[in-house]
PDB file of N, CA, C and O in Angstrom, chain B, residues numbered from 101:
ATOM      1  N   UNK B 101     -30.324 -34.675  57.117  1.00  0.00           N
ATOM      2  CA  UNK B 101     -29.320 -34.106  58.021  1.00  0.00           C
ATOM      3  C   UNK B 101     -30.021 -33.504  59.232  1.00  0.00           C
ATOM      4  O   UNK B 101     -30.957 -32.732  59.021  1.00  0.00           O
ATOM      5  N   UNK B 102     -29.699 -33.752  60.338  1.00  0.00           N
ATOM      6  CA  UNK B 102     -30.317 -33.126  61.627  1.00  0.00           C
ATOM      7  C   UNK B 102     -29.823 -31.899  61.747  1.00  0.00           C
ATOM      8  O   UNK B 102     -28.624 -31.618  61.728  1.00  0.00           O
ATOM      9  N   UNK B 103     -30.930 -30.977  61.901  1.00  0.00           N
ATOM     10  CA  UNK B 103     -30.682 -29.881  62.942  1.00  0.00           C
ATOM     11  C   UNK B 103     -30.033 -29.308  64.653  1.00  0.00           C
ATOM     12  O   UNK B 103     -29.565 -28.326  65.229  1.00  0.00           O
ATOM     13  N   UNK B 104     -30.379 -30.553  64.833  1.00  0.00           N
ATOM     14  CA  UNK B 104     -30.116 -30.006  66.800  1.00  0.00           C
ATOM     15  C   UNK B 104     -28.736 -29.916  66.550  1.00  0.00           C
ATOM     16  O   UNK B 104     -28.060 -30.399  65.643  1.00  0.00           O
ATOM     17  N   UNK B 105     -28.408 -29.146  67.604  1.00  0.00           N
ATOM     18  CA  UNK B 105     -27.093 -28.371  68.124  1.00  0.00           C
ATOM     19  C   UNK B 105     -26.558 -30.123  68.952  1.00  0.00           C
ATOM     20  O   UNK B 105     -27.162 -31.080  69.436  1.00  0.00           O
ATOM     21  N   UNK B 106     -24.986 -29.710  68.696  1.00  0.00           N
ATOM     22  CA  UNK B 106     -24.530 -30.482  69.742  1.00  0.00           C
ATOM     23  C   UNK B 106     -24.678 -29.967  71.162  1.00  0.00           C
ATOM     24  O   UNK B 106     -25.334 -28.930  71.265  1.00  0.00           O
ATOM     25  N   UNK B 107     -24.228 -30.458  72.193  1.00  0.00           N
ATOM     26  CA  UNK B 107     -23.749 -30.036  73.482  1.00  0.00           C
ATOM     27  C   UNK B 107     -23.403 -28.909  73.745  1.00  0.00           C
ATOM     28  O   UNK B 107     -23.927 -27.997  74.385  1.00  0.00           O
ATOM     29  N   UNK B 108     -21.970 -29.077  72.916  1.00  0.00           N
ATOM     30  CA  UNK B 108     -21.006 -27.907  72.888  1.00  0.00           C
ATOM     31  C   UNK B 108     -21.477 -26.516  71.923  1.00  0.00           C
ATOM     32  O   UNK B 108     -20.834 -25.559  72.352  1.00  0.00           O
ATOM     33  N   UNK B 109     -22.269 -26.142  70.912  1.00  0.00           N
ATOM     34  CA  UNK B 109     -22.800 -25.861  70.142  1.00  0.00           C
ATOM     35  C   UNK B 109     -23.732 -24.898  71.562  1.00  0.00           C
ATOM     36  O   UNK B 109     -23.594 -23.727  71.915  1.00  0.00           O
ATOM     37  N   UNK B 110     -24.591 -25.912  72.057  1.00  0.00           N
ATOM     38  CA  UNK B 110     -24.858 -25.119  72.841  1.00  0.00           C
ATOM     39  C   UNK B 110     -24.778 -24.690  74.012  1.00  0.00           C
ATOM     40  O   UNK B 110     -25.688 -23.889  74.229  1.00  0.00           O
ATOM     41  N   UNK B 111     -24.099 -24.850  74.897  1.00  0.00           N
ATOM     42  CA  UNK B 111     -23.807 -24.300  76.011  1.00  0.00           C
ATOM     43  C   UNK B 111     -22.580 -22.922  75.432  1.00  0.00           C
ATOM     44  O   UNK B 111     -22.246 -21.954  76.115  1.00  0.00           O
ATOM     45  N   UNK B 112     -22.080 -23.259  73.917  1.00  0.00           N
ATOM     46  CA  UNK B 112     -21.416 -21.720  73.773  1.00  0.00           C
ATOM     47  C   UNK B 112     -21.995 -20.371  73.333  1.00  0.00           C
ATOM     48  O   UNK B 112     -21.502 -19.266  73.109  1.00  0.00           O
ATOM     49  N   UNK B 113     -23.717 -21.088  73.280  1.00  0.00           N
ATOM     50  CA  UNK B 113     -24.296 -19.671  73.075  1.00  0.00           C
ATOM     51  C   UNK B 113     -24.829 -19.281  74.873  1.00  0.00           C
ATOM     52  O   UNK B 113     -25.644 -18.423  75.212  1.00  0.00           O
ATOM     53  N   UNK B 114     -23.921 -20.393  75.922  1.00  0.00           N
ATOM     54  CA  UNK B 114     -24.743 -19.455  77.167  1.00  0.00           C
ATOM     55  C   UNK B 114     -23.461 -19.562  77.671  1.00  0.00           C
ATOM     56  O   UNK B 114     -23.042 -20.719  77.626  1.00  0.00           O
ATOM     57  N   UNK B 115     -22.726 -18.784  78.116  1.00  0.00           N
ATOM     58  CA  UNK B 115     -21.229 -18.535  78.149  1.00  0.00           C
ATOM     59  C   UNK B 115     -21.256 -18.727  79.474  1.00  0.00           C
ATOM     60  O   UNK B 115     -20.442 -19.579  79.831  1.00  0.00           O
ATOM     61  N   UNK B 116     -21.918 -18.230  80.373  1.00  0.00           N
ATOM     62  CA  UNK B 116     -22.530 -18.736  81.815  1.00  0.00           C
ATOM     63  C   UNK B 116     -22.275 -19.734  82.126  1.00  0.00           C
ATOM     64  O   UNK B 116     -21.273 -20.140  82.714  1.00  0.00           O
ATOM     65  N   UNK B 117     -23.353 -20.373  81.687  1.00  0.00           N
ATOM     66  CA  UNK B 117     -23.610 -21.768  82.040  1.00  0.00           C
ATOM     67  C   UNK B 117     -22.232 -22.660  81.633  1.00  0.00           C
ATOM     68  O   UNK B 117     -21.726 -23.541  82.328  1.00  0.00           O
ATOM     69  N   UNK B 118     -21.688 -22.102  80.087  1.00  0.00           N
ATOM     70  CA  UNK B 118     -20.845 -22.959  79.985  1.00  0.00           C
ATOM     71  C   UNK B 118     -19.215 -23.196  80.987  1.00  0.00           C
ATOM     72  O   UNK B 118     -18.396 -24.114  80.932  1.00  0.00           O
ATOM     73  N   UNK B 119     -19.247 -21.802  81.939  1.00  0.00           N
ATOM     74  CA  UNK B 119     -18.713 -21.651  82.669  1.00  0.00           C
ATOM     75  C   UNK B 119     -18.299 -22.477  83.829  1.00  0.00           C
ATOM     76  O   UNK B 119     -17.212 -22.911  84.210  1.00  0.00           O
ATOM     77  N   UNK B 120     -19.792 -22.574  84.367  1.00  0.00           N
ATOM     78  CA  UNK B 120     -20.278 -23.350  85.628  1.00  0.00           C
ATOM     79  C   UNK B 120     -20.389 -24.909  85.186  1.00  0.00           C
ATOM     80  O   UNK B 120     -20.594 -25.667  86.134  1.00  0.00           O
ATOM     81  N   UNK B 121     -20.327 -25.290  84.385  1.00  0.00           N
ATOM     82  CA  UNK B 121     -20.520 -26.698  83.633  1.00  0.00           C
ATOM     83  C   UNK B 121     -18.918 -27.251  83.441  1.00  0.00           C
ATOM     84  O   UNK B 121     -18.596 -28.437  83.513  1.00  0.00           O
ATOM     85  N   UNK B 122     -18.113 -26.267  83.216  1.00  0.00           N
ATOM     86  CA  UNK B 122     -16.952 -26.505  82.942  1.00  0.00           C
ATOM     87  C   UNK B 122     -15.934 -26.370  84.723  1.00  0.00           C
ATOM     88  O   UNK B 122     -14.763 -26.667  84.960  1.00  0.00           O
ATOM     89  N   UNK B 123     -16.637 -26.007  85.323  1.00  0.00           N
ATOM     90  CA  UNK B 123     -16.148 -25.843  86.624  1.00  0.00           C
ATOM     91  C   UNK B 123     -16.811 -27.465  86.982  1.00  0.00           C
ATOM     92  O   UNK B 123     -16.008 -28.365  86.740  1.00  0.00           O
ATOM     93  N   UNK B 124     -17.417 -27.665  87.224  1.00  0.00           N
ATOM     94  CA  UNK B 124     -18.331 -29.238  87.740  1.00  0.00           C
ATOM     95  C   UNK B 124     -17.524 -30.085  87.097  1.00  0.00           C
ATOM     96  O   UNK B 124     -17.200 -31.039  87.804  1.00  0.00           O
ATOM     97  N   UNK B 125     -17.188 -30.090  86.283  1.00  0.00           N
ATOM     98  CA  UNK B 125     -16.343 -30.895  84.924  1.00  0.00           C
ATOM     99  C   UNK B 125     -14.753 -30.838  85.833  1.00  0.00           C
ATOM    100  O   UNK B 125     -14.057 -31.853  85.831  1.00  0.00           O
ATOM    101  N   UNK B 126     -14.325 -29.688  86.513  1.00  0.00           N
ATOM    102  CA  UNK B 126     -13.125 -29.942  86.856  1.00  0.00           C
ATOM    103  C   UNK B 126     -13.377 -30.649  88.250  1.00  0.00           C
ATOM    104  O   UNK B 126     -12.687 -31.567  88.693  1.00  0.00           O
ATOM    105  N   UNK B 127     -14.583 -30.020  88.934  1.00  0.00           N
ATOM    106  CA  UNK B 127     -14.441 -30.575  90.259  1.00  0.00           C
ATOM    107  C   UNK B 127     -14.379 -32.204  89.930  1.00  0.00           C
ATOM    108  O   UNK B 127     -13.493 -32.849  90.491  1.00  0.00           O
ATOM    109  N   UNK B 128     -15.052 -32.700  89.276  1.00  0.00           N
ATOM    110  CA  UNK B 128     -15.157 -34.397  88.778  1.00  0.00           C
ATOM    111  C   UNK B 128     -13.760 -34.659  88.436  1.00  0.00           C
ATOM    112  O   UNK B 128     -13.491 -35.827  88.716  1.00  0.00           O
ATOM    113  N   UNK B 129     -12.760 -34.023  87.936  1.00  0.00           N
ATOM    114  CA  UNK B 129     -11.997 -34.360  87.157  1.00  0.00           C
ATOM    115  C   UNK B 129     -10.749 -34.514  88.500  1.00  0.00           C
ATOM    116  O   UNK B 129      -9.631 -34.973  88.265  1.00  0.00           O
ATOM    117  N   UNK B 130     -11.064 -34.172  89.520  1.00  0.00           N
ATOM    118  CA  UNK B 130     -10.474 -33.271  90.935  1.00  0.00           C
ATOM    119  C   UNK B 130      -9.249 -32.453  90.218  1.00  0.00           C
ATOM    120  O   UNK B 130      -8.103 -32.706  90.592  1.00  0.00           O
ATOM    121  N   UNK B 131      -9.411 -31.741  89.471  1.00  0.00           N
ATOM    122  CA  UNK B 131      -8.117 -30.639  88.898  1.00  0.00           C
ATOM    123  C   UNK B 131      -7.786 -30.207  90.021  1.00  0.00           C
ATOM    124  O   UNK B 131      -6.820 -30.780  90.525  1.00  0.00           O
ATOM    125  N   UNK B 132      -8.571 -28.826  90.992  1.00  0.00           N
ATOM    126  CA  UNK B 132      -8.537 -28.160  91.863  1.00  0.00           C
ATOM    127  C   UNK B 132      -7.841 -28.937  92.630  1.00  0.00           C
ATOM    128  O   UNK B 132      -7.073 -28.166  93.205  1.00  0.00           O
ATOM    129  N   UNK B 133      -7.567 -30.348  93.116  1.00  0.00           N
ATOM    130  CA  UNK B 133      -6.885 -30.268  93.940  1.00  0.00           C
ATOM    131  C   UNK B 133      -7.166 -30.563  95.740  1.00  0.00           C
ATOM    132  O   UNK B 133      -6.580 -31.287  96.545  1.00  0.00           O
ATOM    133  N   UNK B 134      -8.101 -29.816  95.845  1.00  0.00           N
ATOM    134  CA  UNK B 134      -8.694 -29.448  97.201  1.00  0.00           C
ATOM    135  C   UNK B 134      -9.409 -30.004  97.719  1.00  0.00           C
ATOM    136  O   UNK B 134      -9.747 -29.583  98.825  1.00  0.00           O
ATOM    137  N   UNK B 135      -9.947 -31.098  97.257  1.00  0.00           N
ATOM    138  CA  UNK B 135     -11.147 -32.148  97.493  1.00  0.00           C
ATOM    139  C   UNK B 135     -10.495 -33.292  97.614  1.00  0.00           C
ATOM    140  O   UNK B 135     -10.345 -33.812  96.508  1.00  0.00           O
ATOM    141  N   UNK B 136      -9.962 -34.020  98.640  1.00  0.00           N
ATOM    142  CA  UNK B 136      -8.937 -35.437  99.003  1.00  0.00           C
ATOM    143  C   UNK B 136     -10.064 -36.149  99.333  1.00  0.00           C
ATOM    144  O   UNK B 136      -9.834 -37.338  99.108  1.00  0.00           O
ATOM    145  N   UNK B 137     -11.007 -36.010  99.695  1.00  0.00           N
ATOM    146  CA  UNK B 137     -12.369 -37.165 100.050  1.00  0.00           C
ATOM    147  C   UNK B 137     -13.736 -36.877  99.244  1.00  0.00           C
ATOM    148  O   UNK B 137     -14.393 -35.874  98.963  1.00  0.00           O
ATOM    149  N   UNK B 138     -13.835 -38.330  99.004  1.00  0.00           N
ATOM    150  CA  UNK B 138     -15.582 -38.504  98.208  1.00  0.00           C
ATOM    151  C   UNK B 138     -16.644 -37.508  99.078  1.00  0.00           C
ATOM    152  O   UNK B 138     -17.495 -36.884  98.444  1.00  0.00           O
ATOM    153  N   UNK B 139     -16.571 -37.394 100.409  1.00  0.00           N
ATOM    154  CA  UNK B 139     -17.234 -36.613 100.775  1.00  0.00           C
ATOM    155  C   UNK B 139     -17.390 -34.909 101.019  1.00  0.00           C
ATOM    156  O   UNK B 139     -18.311 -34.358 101.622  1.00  0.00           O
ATOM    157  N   UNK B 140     -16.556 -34.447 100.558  1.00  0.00           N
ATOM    158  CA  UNK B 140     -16.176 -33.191 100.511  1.00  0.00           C
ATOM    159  C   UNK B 140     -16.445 -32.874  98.999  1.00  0.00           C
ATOM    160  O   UNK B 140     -17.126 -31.902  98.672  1.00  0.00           O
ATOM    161  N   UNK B 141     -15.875 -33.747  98.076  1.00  0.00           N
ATOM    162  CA  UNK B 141     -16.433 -33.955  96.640  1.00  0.00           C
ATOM    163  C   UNK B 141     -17.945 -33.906  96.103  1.00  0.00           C
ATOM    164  O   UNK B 141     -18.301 -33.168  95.184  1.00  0.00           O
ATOM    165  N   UNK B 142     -18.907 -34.914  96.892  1.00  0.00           N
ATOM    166  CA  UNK B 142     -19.749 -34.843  96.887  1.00  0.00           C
ATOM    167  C   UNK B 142     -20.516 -33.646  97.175  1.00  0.00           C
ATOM    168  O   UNK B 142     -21.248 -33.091  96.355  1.00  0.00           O
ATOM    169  N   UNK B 143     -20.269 -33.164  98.704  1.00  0.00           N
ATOM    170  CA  UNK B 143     -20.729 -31.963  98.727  1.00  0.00           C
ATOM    171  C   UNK B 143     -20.274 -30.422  98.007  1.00  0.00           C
ATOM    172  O   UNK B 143     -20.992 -29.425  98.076  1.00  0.00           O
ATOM    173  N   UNK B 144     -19.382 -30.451  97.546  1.00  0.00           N
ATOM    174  CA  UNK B 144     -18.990 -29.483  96.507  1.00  0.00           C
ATOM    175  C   UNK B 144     -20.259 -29.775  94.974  1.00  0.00           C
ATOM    176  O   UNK B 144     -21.063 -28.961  94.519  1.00  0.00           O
ATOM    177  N   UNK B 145     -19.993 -31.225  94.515  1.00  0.00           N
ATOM    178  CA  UNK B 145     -20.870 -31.098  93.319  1.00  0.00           C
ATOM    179  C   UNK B 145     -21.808 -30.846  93.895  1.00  0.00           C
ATOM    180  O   UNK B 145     -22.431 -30.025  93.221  1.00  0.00           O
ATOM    181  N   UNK B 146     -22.381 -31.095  94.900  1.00  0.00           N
ATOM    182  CA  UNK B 146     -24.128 -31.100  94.848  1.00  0.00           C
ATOM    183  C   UNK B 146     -24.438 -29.341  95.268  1.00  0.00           C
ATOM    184  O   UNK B 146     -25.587 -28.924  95.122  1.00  0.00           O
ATOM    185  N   UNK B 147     -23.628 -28.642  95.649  1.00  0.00           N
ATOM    186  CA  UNK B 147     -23.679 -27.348  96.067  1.00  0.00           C
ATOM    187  C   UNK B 147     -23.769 -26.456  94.923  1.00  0.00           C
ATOM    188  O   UNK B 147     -24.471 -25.469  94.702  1.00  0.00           O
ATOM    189  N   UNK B 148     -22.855 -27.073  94.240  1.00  0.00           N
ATOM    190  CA  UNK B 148     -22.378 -26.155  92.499  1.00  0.00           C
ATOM    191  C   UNK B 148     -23.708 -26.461  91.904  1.00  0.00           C
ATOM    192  O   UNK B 148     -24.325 -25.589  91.291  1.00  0.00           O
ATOM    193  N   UNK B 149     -24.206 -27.750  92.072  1.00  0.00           N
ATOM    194  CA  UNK B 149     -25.371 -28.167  91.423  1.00  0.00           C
ATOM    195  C   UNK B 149     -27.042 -27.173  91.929  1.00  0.00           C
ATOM    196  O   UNK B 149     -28.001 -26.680  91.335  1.00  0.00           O
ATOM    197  N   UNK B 150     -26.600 -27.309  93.250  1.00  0.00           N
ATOM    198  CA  UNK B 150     -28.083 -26.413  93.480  1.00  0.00           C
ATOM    199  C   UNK B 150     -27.973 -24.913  92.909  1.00  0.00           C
ATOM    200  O   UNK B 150     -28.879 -24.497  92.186  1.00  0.00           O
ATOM    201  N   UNK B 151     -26.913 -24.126  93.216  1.00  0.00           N
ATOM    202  CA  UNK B 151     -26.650 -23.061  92.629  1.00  0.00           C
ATOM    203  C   UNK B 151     -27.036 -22.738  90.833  1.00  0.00           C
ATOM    204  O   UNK B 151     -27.823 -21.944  90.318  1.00  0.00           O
ATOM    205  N   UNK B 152     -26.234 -23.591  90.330  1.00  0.00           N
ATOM    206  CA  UNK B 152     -26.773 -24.080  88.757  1.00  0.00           C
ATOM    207  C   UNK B 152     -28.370 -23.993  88.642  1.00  0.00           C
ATOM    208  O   UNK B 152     -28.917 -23.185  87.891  1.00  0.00           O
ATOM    209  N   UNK B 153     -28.956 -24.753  89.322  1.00  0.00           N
ATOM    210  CA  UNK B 153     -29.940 -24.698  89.412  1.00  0.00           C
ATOM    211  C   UNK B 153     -30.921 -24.083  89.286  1.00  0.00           C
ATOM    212  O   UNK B 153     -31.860 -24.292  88.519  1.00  0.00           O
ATOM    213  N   UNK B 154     -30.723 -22.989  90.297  1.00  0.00           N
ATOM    214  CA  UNK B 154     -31.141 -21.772  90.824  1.00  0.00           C
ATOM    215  C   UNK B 154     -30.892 -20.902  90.192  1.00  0.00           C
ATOM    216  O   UNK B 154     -31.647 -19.934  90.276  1.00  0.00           O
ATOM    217  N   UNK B 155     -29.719 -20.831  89.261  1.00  0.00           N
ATOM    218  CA  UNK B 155     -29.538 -19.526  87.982  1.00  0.00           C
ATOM    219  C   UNK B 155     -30.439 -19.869  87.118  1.00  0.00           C
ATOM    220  O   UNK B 155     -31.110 -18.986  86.582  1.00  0.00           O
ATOM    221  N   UNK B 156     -30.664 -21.408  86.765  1.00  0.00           N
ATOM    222  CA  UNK B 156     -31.303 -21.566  85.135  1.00  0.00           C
ATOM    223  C   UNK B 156     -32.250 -21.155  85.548  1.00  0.00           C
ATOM    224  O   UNK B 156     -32.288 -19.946  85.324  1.00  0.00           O
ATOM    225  N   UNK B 157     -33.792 -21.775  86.481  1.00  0.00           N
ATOM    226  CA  UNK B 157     -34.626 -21.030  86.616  1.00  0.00           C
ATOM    227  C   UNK B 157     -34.794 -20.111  87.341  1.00  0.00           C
ATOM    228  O   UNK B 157     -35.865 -19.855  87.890  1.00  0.00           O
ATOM    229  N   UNK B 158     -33.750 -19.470  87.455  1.00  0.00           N
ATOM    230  CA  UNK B 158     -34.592 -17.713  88.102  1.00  0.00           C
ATOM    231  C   UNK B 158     -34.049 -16.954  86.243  1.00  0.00           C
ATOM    232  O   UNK B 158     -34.597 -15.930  85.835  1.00  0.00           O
ATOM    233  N   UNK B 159     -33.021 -17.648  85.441  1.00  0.00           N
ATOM    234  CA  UNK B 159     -33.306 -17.124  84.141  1.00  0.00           C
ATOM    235  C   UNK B 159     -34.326 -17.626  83.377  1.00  0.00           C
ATOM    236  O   UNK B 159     -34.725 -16.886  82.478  1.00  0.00           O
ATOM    237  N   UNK B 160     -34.879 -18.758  83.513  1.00  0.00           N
ATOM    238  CA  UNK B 160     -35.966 -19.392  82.867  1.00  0.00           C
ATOM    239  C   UNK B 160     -37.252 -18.354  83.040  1.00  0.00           C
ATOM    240  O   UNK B 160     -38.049 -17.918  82.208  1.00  0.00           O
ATOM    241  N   UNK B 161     -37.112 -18.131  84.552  1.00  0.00           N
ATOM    242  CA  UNK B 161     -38.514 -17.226  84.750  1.00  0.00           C
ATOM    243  C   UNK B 161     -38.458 -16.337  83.966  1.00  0.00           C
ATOM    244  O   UNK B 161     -39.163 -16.233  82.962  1.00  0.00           O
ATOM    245  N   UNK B 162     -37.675 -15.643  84.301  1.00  0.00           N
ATOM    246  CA  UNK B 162     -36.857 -14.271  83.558  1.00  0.00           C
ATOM    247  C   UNK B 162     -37.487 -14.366  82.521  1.00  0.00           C
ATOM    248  O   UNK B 162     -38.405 -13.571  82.322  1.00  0.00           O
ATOM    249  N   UNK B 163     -37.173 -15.359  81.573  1.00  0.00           N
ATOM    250  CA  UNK B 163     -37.134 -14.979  80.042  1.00  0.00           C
ATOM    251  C   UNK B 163     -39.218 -15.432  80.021  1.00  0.00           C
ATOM    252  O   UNK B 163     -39.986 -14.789  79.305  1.00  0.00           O
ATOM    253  N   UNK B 164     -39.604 -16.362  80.756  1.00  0.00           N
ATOM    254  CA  UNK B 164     -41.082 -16.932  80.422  1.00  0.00           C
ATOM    255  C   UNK B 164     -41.623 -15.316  80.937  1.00  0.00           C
ATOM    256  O   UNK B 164     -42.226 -14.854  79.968  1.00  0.00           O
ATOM    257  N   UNK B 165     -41.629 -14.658  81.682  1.00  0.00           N
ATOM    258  CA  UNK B 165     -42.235 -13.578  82.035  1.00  0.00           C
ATOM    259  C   UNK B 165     -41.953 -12.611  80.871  1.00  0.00           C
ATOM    260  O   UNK B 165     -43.006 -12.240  80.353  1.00  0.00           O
ATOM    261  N   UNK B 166     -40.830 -12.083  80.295  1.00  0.00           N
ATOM    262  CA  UNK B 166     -40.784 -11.562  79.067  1.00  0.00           C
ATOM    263  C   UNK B 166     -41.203 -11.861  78.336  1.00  0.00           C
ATOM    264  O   UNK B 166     -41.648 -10.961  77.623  1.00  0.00           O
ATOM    265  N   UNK B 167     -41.398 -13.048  77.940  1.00  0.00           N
ATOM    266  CA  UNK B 167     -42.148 -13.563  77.095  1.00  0.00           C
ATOM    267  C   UNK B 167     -44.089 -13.650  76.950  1.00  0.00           C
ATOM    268  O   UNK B 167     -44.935 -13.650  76.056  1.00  0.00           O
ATOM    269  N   UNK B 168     -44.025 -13.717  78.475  1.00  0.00           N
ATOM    270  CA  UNK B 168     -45.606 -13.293  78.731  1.00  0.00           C
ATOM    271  C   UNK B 168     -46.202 -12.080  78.791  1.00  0.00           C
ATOM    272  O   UNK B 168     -47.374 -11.722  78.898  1.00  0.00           O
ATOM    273  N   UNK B 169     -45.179 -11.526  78.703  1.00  0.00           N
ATOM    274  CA  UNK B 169     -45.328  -9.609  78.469  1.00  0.00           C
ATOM    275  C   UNK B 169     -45.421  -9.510  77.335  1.00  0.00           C
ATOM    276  O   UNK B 169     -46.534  -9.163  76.941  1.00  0.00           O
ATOM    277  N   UNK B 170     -44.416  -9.737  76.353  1.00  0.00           N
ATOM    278  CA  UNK B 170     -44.174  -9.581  74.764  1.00  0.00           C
ATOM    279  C   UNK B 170     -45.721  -9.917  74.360  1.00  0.00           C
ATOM    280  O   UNK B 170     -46.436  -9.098  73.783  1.00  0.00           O
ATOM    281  N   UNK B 171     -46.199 -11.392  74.786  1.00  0.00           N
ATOM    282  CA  UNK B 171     -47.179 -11.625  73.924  1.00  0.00           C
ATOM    283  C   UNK B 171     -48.411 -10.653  74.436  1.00  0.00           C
ATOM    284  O   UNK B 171     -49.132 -10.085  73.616  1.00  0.00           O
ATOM    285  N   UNK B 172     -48.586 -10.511  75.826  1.00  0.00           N
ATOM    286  CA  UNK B 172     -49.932  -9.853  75.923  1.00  0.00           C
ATOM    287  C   UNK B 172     -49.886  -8.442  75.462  1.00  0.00           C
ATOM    288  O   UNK B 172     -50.908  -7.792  75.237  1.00  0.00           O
ATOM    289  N   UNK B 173     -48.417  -7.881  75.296  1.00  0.00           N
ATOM    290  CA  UNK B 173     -48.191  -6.629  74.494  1.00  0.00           C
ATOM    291  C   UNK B 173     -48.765  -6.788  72.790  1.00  0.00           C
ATOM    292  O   UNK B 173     -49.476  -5.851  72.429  1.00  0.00           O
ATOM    293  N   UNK B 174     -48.589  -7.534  72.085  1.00  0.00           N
ATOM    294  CA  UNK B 174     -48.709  -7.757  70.820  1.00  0.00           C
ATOM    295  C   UNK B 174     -50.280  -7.894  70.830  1.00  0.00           C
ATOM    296  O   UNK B 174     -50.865  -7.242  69.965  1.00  0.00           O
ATOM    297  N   UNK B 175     -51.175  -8.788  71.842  1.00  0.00           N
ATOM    298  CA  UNK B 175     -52.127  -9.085  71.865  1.00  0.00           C
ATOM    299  C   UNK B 175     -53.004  -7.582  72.025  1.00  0.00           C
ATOM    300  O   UNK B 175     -53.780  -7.170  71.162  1.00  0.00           O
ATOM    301  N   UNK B 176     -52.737  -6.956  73.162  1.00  0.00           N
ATOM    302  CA  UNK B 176     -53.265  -5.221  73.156  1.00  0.00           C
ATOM    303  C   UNK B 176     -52.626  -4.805  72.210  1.00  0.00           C
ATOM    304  O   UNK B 176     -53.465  -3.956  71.910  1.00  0.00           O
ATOM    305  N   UNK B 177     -51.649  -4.628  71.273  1.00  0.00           N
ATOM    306  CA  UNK B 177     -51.534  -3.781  70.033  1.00  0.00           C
ATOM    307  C   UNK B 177     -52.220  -4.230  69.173  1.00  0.00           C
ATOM    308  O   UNK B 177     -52.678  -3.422  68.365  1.00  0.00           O
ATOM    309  N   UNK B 178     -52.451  -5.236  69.064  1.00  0.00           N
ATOM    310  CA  UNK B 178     -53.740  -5.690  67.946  1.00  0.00           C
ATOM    311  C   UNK B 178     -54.953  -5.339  67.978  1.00  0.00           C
ATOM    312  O   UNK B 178     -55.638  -4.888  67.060  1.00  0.00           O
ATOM    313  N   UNK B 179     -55.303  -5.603  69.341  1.00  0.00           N
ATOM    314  CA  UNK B 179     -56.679  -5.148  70.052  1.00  0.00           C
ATOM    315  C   UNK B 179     -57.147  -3.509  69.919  1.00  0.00           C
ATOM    316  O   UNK B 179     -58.303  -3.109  70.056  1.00  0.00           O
ATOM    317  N   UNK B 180     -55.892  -2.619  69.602  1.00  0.00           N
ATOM    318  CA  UNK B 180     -56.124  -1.188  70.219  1.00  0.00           C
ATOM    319  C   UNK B 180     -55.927  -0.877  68.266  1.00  0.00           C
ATOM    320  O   UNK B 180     -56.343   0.229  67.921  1.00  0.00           O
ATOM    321  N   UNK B 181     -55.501  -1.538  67.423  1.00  0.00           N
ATOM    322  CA  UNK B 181     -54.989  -2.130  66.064  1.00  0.00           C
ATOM    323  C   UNK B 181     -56.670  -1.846  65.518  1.00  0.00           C
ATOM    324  O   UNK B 181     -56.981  -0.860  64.850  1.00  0.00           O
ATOM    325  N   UNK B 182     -57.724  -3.010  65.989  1.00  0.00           N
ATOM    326  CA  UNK B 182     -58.334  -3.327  65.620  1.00  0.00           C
ATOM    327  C   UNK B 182     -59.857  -2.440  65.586  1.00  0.00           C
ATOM    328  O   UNK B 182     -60.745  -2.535  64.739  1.00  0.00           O
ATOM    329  N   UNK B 183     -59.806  -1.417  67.010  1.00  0.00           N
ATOM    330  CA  UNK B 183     -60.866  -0.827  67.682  1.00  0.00           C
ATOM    331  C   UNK B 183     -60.509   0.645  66.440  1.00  0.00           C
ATOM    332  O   UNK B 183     -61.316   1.512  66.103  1.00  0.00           O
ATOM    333  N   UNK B 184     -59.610   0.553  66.160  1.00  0.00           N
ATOM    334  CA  UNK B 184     -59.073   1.924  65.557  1.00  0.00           C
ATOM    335  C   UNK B 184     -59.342   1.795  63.794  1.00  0.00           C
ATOM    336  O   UNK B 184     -59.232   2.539  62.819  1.00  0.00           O
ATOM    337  N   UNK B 185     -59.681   0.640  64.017  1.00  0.00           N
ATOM    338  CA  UNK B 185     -59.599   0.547  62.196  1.00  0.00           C
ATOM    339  C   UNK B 185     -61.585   0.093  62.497  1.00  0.00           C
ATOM    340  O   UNK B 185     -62.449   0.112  61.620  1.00  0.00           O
ATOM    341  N   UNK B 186     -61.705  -0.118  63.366  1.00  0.00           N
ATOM    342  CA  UNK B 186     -63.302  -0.451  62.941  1.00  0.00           C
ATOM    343  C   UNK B 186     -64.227   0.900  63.034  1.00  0.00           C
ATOM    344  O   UNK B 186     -65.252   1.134  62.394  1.00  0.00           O
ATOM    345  N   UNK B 187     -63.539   1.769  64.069  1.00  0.00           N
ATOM    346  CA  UNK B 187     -64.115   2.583  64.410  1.00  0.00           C
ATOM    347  C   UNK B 187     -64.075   4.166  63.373  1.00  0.00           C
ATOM    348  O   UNK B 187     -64.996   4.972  63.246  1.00  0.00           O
ATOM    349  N   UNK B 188     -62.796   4.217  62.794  1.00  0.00           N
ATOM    350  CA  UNK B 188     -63.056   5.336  61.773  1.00  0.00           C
ATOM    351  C   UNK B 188     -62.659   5.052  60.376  1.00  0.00           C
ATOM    352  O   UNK B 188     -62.835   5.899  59.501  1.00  0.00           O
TER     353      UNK B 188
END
């Protein structure tokens, strides 16, 4: 039996994203309405798209920099762990 998440599975643990995904989904779908030409269409998706974009990695960074903190934190608690147990 596989593990991976579907699609939907996961974009509902990023409520965000699943937001903005579901907006792109209508602009395609033209729900809104407001878009009568391929070219106005076009430039709407590709706008929503750079934006998208631009959230995942400025959260991507986000989380890789926490993450590069966490570890070099764990790495000096070990280190300061280690000087303390050799030394008395």
């Amino acid at each position: 039996m596989s593990t991976s998440k579907t699609l939907a599975e996961k974009l509902a643990a990023h409520p965000e994203l699943e937001k903005r995904v579901s907006e792109l989904i209508s602009l395609v779908e033209a729900k809104s309405g407001h878009l009568d030409r391929a070219d106005e269409a076009e430039e709407a998706v590709i706008e929503n798209l750079k934006e998208l974009g631009n959230e995942l990695l400025t959260d991507w960074g986000a989380h890789k920099e926490k993450q590069k903190f966490e570890e070099a934190h764990d790495l000096h608690s070990e280190s300061n762990t280690k000087k303390k147990t050799s030394t008395g």
